[in-house]
C-alpha positions, 0 to 999 in steps of 0.5 A: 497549476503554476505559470510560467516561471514559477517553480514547479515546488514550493517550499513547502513542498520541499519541506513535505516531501524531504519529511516523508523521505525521512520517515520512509528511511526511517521506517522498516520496509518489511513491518512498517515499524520505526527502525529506531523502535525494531532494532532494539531488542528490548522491545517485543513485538506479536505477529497478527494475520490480517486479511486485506479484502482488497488484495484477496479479492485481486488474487482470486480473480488473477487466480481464476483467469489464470485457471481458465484455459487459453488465458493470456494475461500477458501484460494485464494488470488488475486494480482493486476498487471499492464496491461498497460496503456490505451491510451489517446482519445481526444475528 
């Protein structure tokens, strides 16, 4: 925590973060890839499924208590937090 009458950013935070805004301007909000990589037609891209267990998790349980009768979710929101990781069973 800085005193009073130190600035509330340091330079270096500056430099960070005007660094991170010009890599999210640069970077496609719908695939994540680099802008100056996707707009050009010469490169080829392959769609892949993945799963994020975090976010099926969330929405089985926001799609179970919405099923239950007389649930009012209004308001609510529903974090994900990580329960451990499950054990490996060879075989």
């Amino acid at each position: 925590m800085r005193g009073p009458g130190e600035p509330a950013w340091t330079q270096e935070d500056t430099l960070l973060a005007v660094e991170w805004q010009r890599l999210a301007d640069e970077t496609c909000g719908g695939c994540g890839h680099l802008l100056s990589e996707s707009l050009d037609e010469a490169n080829e891209y392959e769609p892949r499924r993945i799963t994020c267990f975090g976010c099926q998790a969330k929405e089985k349980a926001e799609k179970a208590a919405a099923e239950r009768e007389g649930a009012d979710l209004s308001g609510q929101k529903l974090t994900v937090v990580w329960a451990g990781k499950r054990p490996v069973i060879d075989g």
